[in-house]
Backbone bond lengths (Angstrom), bond angles and torsions (degrees), N, CA, C in turn:
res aa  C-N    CA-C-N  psi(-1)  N-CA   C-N-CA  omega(-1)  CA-C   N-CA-C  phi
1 X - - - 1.450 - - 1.540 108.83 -
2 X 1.432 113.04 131.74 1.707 119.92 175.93 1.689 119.10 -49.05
3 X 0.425 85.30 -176.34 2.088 104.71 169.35 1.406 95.46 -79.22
4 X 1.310 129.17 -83.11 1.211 136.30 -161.56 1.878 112.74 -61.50
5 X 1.322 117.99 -46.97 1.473 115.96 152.60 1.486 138.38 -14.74
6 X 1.972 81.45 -54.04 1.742 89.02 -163.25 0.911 91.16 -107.34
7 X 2.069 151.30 17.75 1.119 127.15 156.66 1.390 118.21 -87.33
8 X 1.465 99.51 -23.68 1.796 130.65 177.05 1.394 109.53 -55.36
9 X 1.542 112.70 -49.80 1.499 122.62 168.87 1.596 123.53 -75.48
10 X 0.964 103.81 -1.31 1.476 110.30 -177.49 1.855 100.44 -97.27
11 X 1.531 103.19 -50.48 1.542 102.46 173.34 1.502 115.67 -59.46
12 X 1.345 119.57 -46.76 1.573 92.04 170.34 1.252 142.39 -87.85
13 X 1.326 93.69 -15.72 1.774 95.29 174.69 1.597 103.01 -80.99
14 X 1.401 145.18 -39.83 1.103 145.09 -166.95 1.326 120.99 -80.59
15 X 1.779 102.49 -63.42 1.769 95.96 164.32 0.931 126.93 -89.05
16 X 1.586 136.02 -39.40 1.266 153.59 -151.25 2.254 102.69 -76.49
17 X 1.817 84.71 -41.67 1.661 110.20 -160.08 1.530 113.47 37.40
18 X 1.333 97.91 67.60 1.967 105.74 177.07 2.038 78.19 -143.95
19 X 1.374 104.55 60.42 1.586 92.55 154.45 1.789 128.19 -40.72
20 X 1.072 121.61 -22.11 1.573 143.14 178.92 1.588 102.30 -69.10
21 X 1.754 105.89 -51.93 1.642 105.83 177.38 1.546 130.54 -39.65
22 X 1.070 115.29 135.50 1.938 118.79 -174.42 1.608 92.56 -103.94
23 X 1.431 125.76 107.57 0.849 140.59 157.84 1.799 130.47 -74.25
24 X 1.093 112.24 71.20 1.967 91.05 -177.78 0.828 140.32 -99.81
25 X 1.151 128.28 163.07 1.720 134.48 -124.55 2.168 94.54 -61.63
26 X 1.537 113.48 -54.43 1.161 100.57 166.87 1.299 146.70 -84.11
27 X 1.305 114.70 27.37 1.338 114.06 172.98 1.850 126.59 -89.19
28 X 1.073 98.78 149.98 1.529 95.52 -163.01 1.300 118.47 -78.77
29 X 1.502 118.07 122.88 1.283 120.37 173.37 1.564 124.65 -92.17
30 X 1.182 128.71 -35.73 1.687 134.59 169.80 1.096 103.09 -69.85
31 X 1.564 126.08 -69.96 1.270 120.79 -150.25 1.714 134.86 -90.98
32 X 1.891 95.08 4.30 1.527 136.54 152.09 1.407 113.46 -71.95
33 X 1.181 114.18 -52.24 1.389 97.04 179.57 1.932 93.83 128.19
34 X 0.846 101.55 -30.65 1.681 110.53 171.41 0.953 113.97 -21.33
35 X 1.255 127.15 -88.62 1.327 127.16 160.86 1.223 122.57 -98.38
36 X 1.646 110.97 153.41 1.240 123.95 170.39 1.510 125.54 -94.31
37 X 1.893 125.39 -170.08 1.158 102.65 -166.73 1.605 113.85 -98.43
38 X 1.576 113.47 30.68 1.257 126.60 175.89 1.307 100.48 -98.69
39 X 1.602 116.88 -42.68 1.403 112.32 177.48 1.189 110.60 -75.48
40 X 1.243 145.71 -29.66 1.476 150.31 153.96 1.648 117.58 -29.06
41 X 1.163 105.05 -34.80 1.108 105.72 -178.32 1.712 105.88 -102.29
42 X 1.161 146.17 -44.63 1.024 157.08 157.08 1.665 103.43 -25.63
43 X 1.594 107.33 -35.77 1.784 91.43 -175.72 0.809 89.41 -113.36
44 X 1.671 164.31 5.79 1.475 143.66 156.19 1.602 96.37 -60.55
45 X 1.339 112.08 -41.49 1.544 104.80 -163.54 1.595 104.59 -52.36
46 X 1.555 105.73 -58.85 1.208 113.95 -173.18 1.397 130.34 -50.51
47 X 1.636 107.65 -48.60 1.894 102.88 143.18 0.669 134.05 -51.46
48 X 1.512 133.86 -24.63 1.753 121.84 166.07 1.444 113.37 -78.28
49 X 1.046 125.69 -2.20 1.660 132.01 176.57 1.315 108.90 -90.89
50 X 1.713 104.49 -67.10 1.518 101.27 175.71 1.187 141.34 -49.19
51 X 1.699 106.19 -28.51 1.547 119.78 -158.42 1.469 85.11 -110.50
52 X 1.146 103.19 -54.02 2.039 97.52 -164.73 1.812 104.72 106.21
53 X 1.281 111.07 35.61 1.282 105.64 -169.86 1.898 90.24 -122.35
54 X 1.296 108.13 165.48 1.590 121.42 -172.09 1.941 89.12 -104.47
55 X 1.203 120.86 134.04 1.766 136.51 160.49 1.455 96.63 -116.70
56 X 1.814 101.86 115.66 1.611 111.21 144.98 1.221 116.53 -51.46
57 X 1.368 103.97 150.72 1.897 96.41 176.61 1.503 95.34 -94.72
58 X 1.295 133.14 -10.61 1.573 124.29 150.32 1.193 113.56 -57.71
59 X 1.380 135.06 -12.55 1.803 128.56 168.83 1.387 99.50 -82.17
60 X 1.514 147.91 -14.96 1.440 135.78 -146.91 1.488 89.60 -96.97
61 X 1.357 121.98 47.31 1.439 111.10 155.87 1.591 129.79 -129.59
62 X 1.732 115.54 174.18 1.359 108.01 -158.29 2.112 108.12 -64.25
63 X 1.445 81.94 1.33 2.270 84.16 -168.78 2.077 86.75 -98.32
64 X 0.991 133.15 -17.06 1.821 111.32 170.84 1.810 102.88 -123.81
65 X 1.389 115.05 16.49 1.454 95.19 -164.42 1.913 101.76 -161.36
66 X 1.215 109.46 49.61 1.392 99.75 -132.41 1.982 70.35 -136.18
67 X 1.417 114.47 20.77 1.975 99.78 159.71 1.787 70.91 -177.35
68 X 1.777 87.27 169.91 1.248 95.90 -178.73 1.419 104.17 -70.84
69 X 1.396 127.05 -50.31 1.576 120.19 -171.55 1.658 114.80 -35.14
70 X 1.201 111.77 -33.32 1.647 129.19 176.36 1.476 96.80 -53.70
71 X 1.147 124.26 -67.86 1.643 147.26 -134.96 2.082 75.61 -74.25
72 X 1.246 98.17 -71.78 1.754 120.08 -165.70 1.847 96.44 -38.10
73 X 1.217 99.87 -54.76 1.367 103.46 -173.58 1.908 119.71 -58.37
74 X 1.246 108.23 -51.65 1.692 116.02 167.86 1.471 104.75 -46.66
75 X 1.470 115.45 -67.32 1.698 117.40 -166.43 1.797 110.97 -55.22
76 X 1.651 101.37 -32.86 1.834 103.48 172.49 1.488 107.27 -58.22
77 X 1.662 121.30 -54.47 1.348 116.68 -170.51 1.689 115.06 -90.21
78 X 1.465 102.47 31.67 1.751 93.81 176.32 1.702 85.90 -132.17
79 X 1.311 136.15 -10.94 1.313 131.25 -162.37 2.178 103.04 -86.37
């Protein structure tokens, strides 16, 4: 499974819990309303576990982190 897959699957089954939901890679999660900044934090954690990569909490916003392709893209160039 990709980077972008398993962060996609992690948002709906974990925060969202609509495992059924089709999440894609560009749709907006911060600045939709999707998630909030409890869930924001809930999936930085989880990318820094899964991937092994470090998130500023100055990146946890809708201008570097604001769709999964965003998210996919940071964890490729910090891994």
């Amino acid at each position: 499974m990709d980077i972008s897959t398993t962060i996609s699957q992690y948002i709906v089954t974990k925060i969202l819990r609509q495992p059924k939901k089709v999440l894609k890679p560009t749709d907006k999660l911060i600045s939709s309303g999707l998630i909030d900044s409890f869930s924001l934090m809930d999936l930085s954690a989880f990318v820094e576990e899964k991937f092994g990569v470090r998130l500023d909490d100055t990146e946890l916003n809708a201008e570097t982190f604001d769709t999964v392709a965003q998210l996919a893209n940071i964890v490729q160039s910090r891994q």
